[in-house]
C-alpha positions in Angstrom: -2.1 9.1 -60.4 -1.8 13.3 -60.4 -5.2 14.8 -61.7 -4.2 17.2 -64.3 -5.0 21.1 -63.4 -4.9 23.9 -66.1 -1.7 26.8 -65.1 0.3 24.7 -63.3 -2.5 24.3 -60.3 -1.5 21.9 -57.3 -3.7 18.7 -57.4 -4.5 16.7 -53.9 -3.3 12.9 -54.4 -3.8 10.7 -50.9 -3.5 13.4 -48.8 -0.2 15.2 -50.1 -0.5 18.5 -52.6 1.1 17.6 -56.0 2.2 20.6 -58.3 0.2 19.6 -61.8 2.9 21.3 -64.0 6.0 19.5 -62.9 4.5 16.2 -60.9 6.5 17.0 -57.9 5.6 17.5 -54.3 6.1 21.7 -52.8 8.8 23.2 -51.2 9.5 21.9 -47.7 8.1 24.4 -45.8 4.7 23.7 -47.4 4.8 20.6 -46.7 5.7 20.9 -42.9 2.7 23.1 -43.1 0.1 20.4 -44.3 2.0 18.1 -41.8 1.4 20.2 -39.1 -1.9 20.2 -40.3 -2.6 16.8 -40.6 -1.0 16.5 -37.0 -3.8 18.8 -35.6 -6.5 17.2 -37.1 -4.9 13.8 -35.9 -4.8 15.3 -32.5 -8.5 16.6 -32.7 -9.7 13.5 -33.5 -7.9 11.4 -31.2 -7.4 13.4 -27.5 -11.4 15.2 -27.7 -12.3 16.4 -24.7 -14.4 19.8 -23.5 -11.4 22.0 -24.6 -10.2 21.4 -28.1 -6.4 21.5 -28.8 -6.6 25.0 -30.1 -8.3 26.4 -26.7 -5.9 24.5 -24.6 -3.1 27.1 -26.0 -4.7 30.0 -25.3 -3.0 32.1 -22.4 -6.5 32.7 -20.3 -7.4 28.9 -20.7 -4.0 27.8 -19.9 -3.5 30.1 -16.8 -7.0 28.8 -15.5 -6.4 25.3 -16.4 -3.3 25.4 -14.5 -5.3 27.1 -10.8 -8.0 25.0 -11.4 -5.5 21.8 -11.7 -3.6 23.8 -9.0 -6.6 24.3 -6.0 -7.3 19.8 -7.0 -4.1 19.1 -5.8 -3.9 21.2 -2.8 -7.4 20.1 -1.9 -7.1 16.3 -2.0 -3.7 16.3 -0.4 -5.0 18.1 3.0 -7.9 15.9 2.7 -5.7 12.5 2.0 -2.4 13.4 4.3 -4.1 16.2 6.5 -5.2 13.4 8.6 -2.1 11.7 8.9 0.1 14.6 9.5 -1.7 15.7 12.1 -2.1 12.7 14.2 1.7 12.5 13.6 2.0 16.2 15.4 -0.2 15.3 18.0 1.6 11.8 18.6 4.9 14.1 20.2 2.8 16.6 21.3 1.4 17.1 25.2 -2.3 17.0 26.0 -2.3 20.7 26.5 -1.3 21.7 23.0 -3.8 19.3 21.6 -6.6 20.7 23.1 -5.9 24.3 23.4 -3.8 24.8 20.0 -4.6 21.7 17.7 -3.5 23.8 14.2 -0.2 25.1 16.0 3.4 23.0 15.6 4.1 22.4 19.2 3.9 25.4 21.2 5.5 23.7 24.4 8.1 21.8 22.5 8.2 18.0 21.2 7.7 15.6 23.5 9.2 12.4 22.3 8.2 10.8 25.8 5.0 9.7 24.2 5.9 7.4 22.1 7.9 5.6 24.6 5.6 6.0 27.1 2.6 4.4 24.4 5.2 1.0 23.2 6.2 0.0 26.9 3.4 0.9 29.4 0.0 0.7 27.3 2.3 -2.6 26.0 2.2 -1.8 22.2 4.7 -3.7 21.6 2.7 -6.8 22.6 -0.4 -5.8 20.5 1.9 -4.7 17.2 3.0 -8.0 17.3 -0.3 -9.9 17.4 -1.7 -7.5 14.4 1.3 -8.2 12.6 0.7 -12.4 12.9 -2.8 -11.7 12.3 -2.4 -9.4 9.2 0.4 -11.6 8.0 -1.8 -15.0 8.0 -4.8 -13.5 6.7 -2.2 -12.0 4.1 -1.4 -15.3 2.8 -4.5 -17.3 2.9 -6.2 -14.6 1.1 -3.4 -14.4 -1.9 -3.1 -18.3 -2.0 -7.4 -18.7 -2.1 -7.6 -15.7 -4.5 -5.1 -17.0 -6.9 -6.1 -20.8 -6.9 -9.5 -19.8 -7.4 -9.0 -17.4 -9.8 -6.8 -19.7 -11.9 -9.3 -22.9 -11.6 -12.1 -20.2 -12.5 -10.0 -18.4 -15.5 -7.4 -20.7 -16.5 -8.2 -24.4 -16.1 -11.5 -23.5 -16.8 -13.8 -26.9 -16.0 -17.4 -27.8 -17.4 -18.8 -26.5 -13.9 -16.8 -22.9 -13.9 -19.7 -20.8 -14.9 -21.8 -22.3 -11.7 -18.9 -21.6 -9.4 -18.5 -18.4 -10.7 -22.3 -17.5 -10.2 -21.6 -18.7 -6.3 -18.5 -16.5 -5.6 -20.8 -13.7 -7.1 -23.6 -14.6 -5.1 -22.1 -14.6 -1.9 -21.1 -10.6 -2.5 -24.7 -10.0 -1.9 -24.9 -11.7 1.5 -24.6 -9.1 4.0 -21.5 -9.4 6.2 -23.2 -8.9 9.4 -25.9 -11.8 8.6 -22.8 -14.3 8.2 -21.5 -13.2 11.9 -23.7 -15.8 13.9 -22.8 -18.8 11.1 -18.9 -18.2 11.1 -18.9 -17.8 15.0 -21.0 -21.2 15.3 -18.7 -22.9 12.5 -15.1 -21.4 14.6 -16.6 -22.6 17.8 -17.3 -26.1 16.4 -15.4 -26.8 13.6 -16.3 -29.6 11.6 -14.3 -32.7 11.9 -12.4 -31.2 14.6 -13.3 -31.3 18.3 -10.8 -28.3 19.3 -12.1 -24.4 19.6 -10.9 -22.2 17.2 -11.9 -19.3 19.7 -8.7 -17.4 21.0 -6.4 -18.7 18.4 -5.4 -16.2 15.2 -6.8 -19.7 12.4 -10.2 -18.3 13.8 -9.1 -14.8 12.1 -7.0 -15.9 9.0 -9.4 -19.2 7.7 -13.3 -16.7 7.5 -10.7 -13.9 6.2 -9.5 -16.3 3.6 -13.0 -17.2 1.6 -13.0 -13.3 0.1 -15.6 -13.7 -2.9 -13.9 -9.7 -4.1 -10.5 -11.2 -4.1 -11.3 -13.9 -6.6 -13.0 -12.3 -8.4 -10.4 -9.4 -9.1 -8.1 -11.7 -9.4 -10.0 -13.6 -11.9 -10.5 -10.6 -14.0 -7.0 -10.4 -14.3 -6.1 -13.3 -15.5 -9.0 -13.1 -17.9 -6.6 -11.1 -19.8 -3.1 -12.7 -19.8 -2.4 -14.3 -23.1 -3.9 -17.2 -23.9 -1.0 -18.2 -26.4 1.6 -18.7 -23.6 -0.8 -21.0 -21.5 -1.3 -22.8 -25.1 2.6 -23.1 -25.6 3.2 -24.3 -21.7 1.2 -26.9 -22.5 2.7 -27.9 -25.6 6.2 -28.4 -24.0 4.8 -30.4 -21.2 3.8 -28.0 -18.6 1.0 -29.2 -16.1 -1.3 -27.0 -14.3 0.9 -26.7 -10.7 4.0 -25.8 -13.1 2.0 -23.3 -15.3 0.6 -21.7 -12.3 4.2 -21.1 -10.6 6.2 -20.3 -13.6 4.1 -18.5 -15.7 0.4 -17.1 -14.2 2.2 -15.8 -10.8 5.3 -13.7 -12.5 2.9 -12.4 -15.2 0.9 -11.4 -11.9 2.7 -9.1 -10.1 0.2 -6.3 -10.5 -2.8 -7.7 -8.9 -0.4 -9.6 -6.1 0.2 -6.0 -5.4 -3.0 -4.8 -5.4 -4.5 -7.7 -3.5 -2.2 -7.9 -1.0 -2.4 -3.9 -0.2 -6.2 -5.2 0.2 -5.8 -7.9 2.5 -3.2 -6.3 5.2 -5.0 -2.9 5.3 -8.4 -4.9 6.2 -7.1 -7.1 8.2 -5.7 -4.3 10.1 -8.5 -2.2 10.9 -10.8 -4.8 11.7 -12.3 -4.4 14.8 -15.9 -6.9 15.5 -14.6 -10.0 14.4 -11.2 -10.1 16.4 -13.1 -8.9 19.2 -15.4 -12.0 18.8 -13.1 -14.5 18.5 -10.1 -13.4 20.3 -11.5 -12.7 23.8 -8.2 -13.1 25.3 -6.6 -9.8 25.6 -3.2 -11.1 25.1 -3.6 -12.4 21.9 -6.0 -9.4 20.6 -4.4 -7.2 17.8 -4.8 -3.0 17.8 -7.6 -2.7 16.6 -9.6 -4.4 19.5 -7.3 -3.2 22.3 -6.5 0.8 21.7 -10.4 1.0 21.9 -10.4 -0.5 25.4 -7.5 1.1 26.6 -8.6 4.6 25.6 -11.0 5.9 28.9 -7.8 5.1 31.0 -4.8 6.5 29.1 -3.8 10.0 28.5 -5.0 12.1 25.2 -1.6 12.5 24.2 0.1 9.2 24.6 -3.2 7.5 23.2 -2.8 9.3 20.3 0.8 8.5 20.0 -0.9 4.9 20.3 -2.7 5.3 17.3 0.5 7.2 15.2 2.3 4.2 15.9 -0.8 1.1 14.7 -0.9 3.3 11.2 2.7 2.8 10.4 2.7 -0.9 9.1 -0.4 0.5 6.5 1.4 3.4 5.4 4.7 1.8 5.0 2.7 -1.2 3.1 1.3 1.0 0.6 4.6 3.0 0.0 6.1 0.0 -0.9 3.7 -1.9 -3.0 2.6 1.8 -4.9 3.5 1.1 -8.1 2.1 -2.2 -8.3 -0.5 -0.8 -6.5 -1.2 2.3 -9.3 -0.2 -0.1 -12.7 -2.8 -2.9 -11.2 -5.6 -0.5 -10.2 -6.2 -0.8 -13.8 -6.5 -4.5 -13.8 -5.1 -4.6 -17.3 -3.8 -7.5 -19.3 -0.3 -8.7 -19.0 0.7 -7.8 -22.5 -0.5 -5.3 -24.3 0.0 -4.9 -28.3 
């Protein structure tokens, strides 16, 4: 109800100014006014930061803002692509340039020679295919360990989850390097096999598989999926292999993303245990062979070497980028 006011005085009733005399609200423009009002204090309240809304449209603050957001941007893309780009320049550029003008575009011209020289006689060709297998099955093994483990450990949910769970944890406090001796034991004698594993890619793919970071991410994730669909799955029927294929792995997409960037990227650039297990030069992937090929190969077709190993990560990550960005996150499934 209006409190009364004496001369036709305005009284406040939930939030909006009532005219005492005639019980009705003020003109419009008054009231776009307190709404404006009400919008800022909204605002204020909600999006606090060390500049309030009112100091974010000043001129100064703006035009400062705006170089400070400016020299960010510049900065972290010469420190993120700088790299990149320049190994690309120096991938069709001679060993001269290189080393006398490494900031210059090509002084003597392109040479495109490298690359071809690089793929047929250093035999990249030959090594891009064995990091391919070997990315590809420690790809898979990782994504089908992850997400069975993270679904027993979030989903199914047993009376003995919360000691497996300690375990996974645990074993992110092992060092790697103290498990080197154990694995290379356990791939040299395998148990209830009598073969080797040494100089064949399972050796790579089956250690790169038990990844206790993997799980748990994963895990995390499906932590918050809605519990209501798993509840309705089961009410028409579904079992666990049916709910896991139909419904956990499309809600997924995200953290597939997001793992899987994980998993190719590592197992490209690793470099000790290939070399370990893979002693075999024609089976080895980049990472273990540009390293031994360096002291007798050329600056410039080397590095055109090296352009061409990065392009399967770089292409990855263009690809899988926005599920890369919306899992980074590691947000539910549905929100609201």
């Amino acid at each position: 109800m209006p409190e009364s006011a004496p001369g036709g005085a305005t009284a406040v009733v939930e939030g909006a100014a009532v005219d005492a005399a005639t019980g009705s609200l003020p003109a419009r423009p008054e009231r776009r006014r307190l709404g404006r009002r009400a919008g800022d204090a909204n605002e204020d309240a909600s999006d606090r930061g060390i500049l309030s809304a009112h100091d974010r449209r000043r001129r100064p603050v703006r035009a400062s803002m705006t170089l400070v957001q400016l020299f960010l941007f510049v900065g972290l893309v010469v420190a993120g692509l700088g790299p990149l780009l320049w190994l690309a320049k120096s991938a069709v550029s001679t060993t001269q340039d290189t080393l006398s003008h490494p900031f210059e575009l090509w002084p003597s011209g392109i040479d495109w020679a490298n690359l071809a020289t690089a793929w047929n006689d250093i035999h990249i060709d030959q090594y891009f295919l064995n990091t391919i297998w070997v990315a590809a099955g420690s790809w898979f093994f990782q994504l089908l360990v992850a997400t069975t483990a993270g679904y027993a450990l979030s989903v199914l949910r047993p009376k003995y989850a919360p000691v497996l769970n300690v375990l996974v944890l645990a074993t992110l406090f092992i060092p790697a390097v103290v498990l080197l001796v154990p694995l290379y034991l356990t791939v040299l004698h395998p148990p209830l096999i009598d073969t080797s594993l040494l100089n064949t890619y399972w050796a790579v793919w089956l250690p790169a598989a038990a990844n206790a970071f993997n799980i748990l991410l994963v895990k995390r994730f499906f932590d918050g999926l809605p519990r209501e669909v798993f509840e309705a799955a089961r009410t028409d029927g579904a079992g666990p292999f049916r709910m896991f294929w139909s419904i956990v792995l499309p809600m997924s997409k995200p953290i597939l993303g997001v793992v899987s960037v994980f998993a190719v990227i590592a197992a490209w650039k690793d470099f000790l245990w290939p070399l370990l297990v893979l002693p075999d030069p024609a089976v080895q992937p980049l990472s273990v062979r540009l390293p031994a090929v360096q002291s007798q190969t050329e600056l410039d077709v080397f590095l055109a070497a090296l352009a061409i190993s990065t392009l399967i990560p770089v292409v990855l990550f263009l690809v899988f980028q926005r599920l890369f960005l919306r899992g980074a996150g590691l947000g539910g499934a549905v929100k609201g």
